[in-house]
Every structure is written in C-alpha cells, then in structure tokens.
TORFI-174432 format. One record per residue (C-alpha): residue number from 1; residue in one letter; x, y, z. Coordinates in steps of 0.5 Angstrom, whole numbers, always signed. Each point is the difference from the previous one (the first is absolute). Example, Ala and Ser with C-alpha at 12.3 -4.5 7.8 and 13.67 -1.06 7.14 Angstrom:
+-----+---+-------+-------+-------+
:   k : r :     x :     y :     z :
+-----+---+-------+-------+-------+
:   1 : A :   +25 :    -9 :   +16 :
:   2 : S :    +2 :    +7 :    -2 :
+-----+---+-------+-------+-------+
END
This chain:
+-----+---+-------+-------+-------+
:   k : r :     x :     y :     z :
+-----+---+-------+-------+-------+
:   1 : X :    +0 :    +0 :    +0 :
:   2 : X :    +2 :    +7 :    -2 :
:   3 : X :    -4 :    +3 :    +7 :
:   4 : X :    +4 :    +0 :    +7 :
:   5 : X :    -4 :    -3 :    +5 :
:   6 : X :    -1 :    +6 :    +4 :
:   7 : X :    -2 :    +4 :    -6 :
:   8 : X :    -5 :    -5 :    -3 :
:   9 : X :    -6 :    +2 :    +6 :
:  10 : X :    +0 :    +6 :    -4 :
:  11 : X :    -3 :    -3 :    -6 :
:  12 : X :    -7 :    +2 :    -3 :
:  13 : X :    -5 :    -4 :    -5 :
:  14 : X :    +4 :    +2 :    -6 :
:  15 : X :    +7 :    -2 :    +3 :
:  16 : X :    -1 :    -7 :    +3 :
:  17 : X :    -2 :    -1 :    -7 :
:  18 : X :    +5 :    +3 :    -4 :
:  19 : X :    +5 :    -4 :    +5 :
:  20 : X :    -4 :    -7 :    -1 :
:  21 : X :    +2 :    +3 :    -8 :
:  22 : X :    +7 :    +0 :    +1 :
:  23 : X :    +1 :    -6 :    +4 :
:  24 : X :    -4 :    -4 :    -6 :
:  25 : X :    +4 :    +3 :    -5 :
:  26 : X :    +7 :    -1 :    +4 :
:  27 : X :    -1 :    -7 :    +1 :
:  28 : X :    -4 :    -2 :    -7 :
:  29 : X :    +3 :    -7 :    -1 :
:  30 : X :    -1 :    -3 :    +7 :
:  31 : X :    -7 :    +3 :    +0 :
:  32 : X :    -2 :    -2 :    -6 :
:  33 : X :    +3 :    -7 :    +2 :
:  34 : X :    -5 :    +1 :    +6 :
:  35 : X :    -5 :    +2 :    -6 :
:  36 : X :    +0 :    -6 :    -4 :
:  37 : X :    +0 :    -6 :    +5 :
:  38 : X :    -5 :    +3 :    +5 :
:  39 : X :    -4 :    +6 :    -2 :
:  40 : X :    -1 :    -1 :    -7 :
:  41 : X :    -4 :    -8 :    +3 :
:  42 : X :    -3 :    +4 :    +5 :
:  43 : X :    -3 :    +5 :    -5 :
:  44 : X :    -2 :    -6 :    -4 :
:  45 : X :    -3 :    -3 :    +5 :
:  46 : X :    -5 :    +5 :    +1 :
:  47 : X :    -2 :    +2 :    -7 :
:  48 : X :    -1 :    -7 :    -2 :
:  49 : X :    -5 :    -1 :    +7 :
:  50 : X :    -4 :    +6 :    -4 :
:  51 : X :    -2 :    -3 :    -6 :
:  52 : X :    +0 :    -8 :    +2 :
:  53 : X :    -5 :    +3 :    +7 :
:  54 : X :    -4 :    +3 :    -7 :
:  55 : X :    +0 :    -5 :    -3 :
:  56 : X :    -3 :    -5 :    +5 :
:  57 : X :    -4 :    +5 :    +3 :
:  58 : X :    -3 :    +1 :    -7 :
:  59 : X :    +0 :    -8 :    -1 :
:  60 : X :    -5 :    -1 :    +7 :
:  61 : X :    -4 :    +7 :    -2 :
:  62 : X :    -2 :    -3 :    -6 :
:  63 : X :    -1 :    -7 :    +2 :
:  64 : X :    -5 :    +3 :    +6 :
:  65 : X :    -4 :    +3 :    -5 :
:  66 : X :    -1 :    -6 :    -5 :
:  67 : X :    -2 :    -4 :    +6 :
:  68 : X :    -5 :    +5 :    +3 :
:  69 : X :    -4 :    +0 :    -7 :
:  70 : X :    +1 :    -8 :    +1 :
:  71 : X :    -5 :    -4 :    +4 :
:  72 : X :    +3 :    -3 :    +6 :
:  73 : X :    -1 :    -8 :    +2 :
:  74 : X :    +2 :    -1 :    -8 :
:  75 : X :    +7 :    -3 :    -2 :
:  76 : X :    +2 :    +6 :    -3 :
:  77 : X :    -2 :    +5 :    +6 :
:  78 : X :    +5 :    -5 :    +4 :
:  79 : X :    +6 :    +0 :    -4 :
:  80 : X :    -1 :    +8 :    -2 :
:  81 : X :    +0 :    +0 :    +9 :
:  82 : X :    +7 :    -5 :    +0 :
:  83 : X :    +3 :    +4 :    -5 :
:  84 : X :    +0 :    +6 :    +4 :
:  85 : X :    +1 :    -3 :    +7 :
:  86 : X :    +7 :    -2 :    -4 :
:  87 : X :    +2 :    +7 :    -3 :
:  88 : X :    -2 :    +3 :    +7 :
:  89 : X :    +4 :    -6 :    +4 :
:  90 : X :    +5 :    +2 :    -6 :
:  91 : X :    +0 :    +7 :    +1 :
:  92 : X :    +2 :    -1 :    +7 :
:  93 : X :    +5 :    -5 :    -1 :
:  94 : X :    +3 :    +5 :    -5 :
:  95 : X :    -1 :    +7 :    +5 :
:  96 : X :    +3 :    -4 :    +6 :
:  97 : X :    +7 :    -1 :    -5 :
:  98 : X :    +1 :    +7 :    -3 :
:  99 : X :    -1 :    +3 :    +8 :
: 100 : X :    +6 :    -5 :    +2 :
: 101 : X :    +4 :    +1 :    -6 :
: 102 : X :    -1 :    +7 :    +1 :
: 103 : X :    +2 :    +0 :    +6 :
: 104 : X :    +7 :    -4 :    -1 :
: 105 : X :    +2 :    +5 :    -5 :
: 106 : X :    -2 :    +6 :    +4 :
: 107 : X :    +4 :    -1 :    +5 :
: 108 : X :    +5 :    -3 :    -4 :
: 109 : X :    +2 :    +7 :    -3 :
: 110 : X :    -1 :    +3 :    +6 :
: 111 : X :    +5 :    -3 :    +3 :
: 112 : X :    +5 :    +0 :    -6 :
: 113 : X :    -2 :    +8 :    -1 :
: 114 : X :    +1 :    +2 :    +7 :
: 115 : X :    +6 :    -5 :    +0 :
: 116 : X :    +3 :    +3 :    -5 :
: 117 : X :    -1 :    +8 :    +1 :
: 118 : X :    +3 :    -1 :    +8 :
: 119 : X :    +6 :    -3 :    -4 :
: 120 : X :    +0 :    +6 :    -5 :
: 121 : X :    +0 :    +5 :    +7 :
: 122 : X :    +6 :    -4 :    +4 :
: 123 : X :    +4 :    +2 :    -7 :
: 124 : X :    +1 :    -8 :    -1 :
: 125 : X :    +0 :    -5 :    -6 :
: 126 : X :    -6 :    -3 :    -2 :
: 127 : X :    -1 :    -5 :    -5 :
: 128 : X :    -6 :    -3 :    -1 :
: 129 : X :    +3 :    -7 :    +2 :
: 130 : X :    +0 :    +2 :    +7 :
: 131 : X :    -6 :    +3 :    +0 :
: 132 : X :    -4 :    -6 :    -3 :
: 133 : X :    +4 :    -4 :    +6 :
: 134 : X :    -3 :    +5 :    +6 :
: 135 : X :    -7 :    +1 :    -3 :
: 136 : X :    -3 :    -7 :    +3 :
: 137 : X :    +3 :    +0 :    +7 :
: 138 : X :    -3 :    +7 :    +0 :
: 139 : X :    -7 :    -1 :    -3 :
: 140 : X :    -1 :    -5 :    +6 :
: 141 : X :    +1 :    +7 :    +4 :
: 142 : X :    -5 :    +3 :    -4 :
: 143 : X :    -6 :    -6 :    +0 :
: 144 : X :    +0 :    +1 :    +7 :
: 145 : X :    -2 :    +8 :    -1 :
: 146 : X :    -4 :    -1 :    -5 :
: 147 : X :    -4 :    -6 :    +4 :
: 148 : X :    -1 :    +6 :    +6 :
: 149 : X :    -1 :    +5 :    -4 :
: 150 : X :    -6 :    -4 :    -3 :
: 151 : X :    -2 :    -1 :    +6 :
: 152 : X :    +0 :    +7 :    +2 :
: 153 : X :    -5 :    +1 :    -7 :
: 154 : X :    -5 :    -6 :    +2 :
: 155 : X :    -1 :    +4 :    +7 :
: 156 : X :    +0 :    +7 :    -3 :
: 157 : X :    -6 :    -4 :    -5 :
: 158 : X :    -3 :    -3 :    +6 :
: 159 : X :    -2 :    +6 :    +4 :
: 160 : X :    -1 :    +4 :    -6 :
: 161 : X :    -6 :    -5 :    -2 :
: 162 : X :    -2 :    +0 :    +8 :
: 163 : X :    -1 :    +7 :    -1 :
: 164 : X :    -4 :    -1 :    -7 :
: 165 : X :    -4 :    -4 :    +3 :
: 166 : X :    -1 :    +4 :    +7 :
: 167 : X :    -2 :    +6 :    -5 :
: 168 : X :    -5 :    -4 :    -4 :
: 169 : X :    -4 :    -3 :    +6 :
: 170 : X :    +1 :    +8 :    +4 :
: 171 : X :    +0 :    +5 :    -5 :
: 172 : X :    -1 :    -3 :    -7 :
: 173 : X :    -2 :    +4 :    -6 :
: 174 : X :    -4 :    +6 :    +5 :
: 175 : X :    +1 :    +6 :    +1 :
: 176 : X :    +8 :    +1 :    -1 :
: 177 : X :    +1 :    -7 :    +0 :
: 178 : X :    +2 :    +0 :    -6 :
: 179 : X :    +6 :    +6 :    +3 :
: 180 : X :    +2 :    -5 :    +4 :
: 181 : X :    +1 :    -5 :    -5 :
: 182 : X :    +4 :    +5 :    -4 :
: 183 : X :    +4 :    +2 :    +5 :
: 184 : X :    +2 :    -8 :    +2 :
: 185 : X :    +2 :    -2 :    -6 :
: 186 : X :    +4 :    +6 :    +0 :
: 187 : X :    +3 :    -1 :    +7 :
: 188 : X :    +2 :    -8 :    -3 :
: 189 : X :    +3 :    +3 :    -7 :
: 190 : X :    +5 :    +4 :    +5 :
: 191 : X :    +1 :    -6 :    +4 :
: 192 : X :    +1 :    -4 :    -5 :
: 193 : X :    +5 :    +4 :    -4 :
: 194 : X :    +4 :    +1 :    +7 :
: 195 : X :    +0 :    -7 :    +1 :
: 196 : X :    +2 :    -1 :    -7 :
: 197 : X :    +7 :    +5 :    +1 :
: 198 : X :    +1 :    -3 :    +7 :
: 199 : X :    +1 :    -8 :    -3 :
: 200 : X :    +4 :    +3 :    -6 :
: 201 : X :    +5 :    +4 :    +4 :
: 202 : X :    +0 :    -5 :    +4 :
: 203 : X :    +2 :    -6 :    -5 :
: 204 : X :    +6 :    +4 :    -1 :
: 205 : X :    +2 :    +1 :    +7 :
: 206 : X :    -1 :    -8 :    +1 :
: 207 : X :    +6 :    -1 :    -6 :
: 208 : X :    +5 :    +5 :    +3 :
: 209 : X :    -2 :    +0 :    +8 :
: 210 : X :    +0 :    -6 :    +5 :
: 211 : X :    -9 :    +2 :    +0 :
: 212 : X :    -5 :    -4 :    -3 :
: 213 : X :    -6 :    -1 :    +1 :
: 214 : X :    -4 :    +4 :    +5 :
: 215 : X :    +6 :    +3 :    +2 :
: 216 : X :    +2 :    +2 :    -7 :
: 217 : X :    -7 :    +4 :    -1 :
: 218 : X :    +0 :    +4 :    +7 :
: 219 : X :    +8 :    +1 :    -2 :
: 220 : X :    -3 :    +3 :    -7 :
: 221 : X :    -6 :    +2 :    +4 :
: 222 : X :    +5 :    +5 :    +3 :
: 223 : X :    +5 :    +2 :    -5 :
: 224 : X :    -6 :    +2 :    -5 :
: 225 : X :    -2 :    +6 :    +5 :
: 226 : X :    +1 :    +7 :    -3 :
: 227 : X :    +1 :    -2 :    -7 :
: 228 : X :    -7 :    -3 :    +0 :
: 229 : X :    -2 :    +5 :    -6 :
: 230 : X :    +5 :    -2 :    -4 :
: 231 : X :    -1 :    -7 :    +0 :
: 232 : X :    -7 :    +0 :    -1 :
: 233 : X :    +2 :    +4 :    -6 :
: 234 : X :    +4 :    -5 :    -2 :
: 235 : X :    -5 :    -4 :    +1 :
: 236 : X :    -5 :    +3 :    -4 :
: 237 : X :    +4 :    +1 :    -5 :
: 238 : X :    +2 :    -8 :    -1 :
: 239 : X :    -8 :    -1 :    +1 :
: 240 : X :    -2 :    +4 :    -6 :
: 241 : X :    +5 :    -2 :    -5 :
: 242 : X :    -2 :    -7 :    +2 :
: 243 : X :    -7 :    +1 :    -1 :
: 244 : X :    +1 :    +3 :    -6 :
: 245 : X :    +4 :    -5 :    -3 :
: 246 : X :    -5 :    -6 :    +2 :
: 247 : X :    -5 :    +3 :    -3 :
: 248 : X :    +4 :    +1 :    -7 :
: 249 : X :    +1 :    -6 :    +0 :
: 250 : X :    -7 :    -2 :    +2 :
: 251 : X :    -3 :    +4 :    -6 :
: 252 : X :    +5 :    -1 :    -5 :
: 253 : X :    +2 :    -8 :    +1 :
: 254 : X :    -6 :    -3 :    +4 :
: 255 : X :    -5 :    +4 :    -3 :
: 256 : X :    +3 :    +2 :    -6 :
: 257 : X :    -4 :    -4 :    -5 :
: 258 : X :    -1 :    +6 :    -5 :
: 259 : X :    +7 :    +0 :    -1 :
: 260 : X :    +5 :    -5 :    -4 :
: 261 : X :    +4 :    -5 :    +3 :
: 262 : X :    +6 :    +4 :    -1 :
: 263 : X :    -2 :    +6 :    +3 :
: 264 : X :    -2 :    -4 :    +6 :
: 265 : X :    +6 :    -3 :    +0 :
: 266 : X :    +4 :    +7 :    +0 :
: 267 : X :    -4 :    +2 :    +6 :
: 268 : X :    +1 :    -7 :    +3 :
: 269 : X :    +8 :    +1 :    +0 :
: 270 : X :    -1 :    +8 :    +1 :
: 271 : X :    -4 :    -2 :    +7 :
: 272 : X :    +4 :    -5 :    +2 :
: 273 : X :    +6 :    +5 :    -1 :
: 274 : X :    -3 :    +5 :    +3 :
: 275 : X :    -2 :    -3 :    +7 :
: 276 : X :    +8 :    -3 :    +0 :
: 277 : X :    +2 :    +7 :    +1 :
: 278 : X :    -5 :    +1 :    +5 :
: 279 : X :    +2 :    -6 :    +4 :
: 280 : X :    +7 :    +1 :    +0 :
: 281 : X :    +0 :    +8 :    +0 :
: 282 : X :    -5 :    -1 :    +7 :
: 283 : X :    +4 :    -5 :    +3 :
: 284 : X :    +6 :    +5 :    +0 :
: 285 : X :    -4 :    +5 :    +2 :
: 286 : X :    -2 :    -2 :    +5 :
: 287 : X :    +7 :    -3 :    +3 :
: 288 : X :    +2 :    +8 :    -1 :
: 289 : X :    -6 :    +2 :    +5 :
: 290 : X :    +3 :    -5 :    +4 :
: 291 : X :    +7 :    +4 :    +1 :
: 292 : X :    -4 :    +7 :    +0 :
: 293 : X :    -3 :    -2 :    +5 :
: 294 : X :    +6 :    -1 :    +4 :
: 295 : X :    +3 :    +5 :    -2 :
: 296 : X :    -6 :    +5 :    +2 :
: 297 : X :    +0 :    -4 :    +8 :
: 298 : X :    +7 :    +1 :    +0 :
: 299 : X :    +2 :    -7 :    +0 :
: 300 : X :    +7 :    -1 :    -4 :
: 301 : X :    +2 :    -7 :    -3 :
: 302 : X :    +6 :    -2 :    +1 :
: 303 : X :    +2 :    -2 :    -6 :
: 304 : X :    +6 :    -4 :    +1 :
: 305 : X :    -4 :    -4 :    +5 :
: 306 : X :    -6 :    -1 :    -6 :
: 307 : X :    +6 :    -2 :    -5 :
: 308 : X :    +1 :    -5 :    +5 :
: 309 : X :    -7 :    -3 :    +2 :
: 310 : X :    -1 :    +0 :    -8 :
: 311 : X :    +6 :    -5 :    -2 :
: 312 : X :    -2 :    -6 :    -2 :
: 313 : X :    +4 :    -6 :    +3 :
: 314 : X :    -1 :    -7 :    -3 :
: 315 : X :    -8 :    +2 :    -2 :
: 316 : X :    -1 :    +2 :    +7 :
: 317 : X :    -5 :    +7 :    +1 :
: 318 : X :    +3 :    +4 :    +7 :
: 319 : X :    -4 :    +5 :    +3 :
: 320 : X :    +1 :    +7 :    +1 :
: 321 : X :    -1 :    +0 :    +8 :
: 322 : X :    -4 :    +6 :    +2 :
: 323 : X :    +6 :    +3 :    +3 :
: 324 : X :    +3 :    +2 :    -5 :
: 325 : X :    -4 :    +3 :    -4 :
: 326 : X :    -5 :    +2 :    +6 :
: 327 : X :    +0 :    +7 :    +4 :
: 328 : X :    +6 :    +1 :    -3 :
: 329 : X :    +0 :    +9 :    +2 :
: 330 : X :    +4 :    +5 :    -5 :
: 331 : X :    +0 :    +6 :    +2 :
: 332 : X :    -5 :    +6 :    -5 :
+-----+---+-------+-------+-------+
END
C-alpha cells in the first residue's frame, strides 16, 4: 500500500476506492491468478443459478397450469402431480447445491484476497502458491464466523417477524398501523444493513487476528464506529452496482427471447465479467476499510509482527494474535 497507517484514517469514500485501485492495479497477476481460480466460478455459479432456477420455476409453472385444466383422479392428472412434486424436489435439491458452493467460493476468495493484500502492506513477497496453501487453513476460521453470523441473522429475522406479528393482532391496518409497519420495515433494513457491515468487516478480522466467531463480529462491531457513514457508503455503492448488473443479466440472458442467441451470449459473457470485478474490487474494498478503521482507532499493526504470522511453514496457517495488532496506540 502506498498510504502509511497513520494516514489511512483519513480516507474518505473516494479515497479508499482509489487506494483498492492502486492496490488491483500493482498486483494484477497474482489478483488475476486469484480471479481465474475462484472469483470467476463464483460468478459463474450465480449466473447460472438465475437461469437453471428460471428454467425450473418455468417447468413447475407451466405443469401446475396444465394439471388445474386436468380432472383429477385420472391417469393424466396423476403423472402432471408426479412430475411437478419431481421438479420442486429437484428445484430444491439444486438451490441447496448452488448456497454450499456459493459458500465455499466466497469464503475462499476472501480468504485469498485478505490474505493477499495483508501480505501486500507488510511489503513482503506474495506469490499465489503461497496464498493457495493458506487459504484452506484460513477458510475454517471464517466458516466458523459466518455460522455466527447467520445465527445473528436468523435471530434478528425471529424477533423481526414476532413484532410483525404483534402489529397485526394489536395495530393491524387501522388508524396509523400501516405508519407503523412502515417504520418496522425501515428499522429492519437499517439493522440488516448494519448486521451485513458487522460480518463483512469481521471476515476480515477472522483472517488477519486470533478472533473469530462472535468474537471476530464484537471486534468489527467496535472497529467499525466513527466510520459508519463510510462503509454504509461503500456498501450501498456494491448493493446498486450488483443489482444493477443482475438485473441486466435478468432482462437480456433469462428473459431476452426477442434477442438473437448472439446477443444473449454478449450480454452473457458481459455480466458475467462484470460481476467478477465487482466480487473482486468489493473484497479489496472491504480489506482496505478494514486498515482504515484501524488507523481512525489508532490502533497500529506492527508490520514485521504481521509479516511473521503470514509465513507460510510447510502449509500451515499461523494466526495473528490479537496482541499484535490490537490496542497498539501511536501518538496523532
């Protein structure tokens, strides 16, 4: 990184995005060695879960349609019920493989990017050999936080429904009920957005500290105050571009019958190239936030001290203990 530590807290929303810049740019071999061998499957994998869950929904939709004009109890109405409880079985079956692999892949390429960009600020030699042998030891770590994480989202969703459901046999749709559901659906998508920051931050905090888990997400939860505006910036910023970018893909590859197959295929290869970037460029991003916020709590990592925890010795993973990156004051 070209920005000292002690300068990095002073980064504003333009800043840490031309520092990720830099960084993509300096080290575009290993990243795109990175880009190749996980980023670009896990791209794939959620393009192709849009238009294989299209197809099927479509398949189920048009069966269920033809059995309702069938009368039932007849050898024709039977097998149209057969079929469709196959697809939805099959639909299932699928949806559960695309969230496990989607899962493996993105904590894969955290781990390798985090890795990586750590390696980058302690100024020593990366190759993408060495990040390869890390990035299974440290992608146990992060399973471990995003299994806390989830159970911080389930819980958040449980007492998000509890008050829906407390609305609706109290309030319900009279007078200002309907205010009041406005203003619990905005309370939610404020806590969900917060909860989303928390477990990003914190996935970089599993890889480079001795934290993970719950203690990984109350370490990001502190690191990440007085720079909320930012990262809900940043955040916000990724949440469009990916919307916007699904959505073409949506219009132009799944529901683009009106265009030629080679346009879909342009638009195709377009999206997917696209949401590569994003996934790489969002990952770097959210490593950078991650010394920002350390800078702004004037907490210095001892670079010599992370350079050693990052060495690989015969394919083992060593942790960064929290002392010596944590609560490390320098004078402002």
């Amino acid at each position: 990184m070209d920005t000292e530590q002690e300068e990095m807290q002073f980064l504003g929303f333009f800043g840490v995005y031309k520092e990720a810049s830099k960084i993509i740019v300096s080290w575009r071999r290993i990243f795109t060695q990175i880009s190749l061998t996980l980023i670009l499957p896990l791209s794939f994998i959620f393009l192709i879960h849009i238009e294989v869950s299209n197809l099927l929904f479509r398949k189920i939709l048009y069966n269920t349609v033809a059995m309702e004009g069938t009368n039932p109890n007849t050898p024709q109405y039977n097998k149209l019920s057969d079929m469709i409880s196959s697809e939805w079985i099959t639909l299932w079956l699928f949806k559960i493989a695309y969230f496990t692999l989607l899962l493996i892949f993105s904590l894969l390429s955290t781990s390798a990017v985090v890795y990586t960009i750590a390696s980058v600020y302690t100024a020593k030699d990366v190759t993408f050999k060495k990040v390869m042998s890390v990035v299974p030891k440290v992608w146990k770590r992060l399973i471990l936080t995003f299994l806390c994480a989830f159970a911080a989202f389930f819980a958040y969703n449980v007492v998000t429904m509890l008050a829906i459901f407390l609305w609706a046999f109290t309030i319900g749709i009279r007078k200002g009920g309907i205010a009041v559901l406005v203003l619990i659906g905005i309370l939610y998508f404020i806590g969900f957005v917060y909860l989303t920051l928390v477990w990003q931050l914190a996935s970089v905090v599993t890889v480079l500290e001795d934290s993970w888990g719950f203690q990984a997400m109350l370490k990001s939860k502190e690191l990440i105050k007085g720079k909320m505006v930012l990262s809900i910036l940043m955040f916000l910023t990724l949440v469009v571009s990916f919307v916007l970018i699904r959505i073409l893909f949506k219009e132009t590859v799944v529901n683009g019958w009106s265009l030629v197959s080679v346009e879909r295929i342009a638009y195709g290869v377009l999206c997917f190239s696209l949401l590569s970037c994003l996934f790489l460029f969002g990952l770097v991003l959210q490593t950078v936030l991650y010394f920002v916020c350390k800078s702004y709590h004037h907490e210095n990592i001892d670079k010599s001290a992370l350079a050693d925890h990052l060495q690989v010795y015969q394919g083992e993973y060593v942790p960064l203990r929290a002392k010596d990156v944590q609560m490390e004051q320098y004078q402002v």
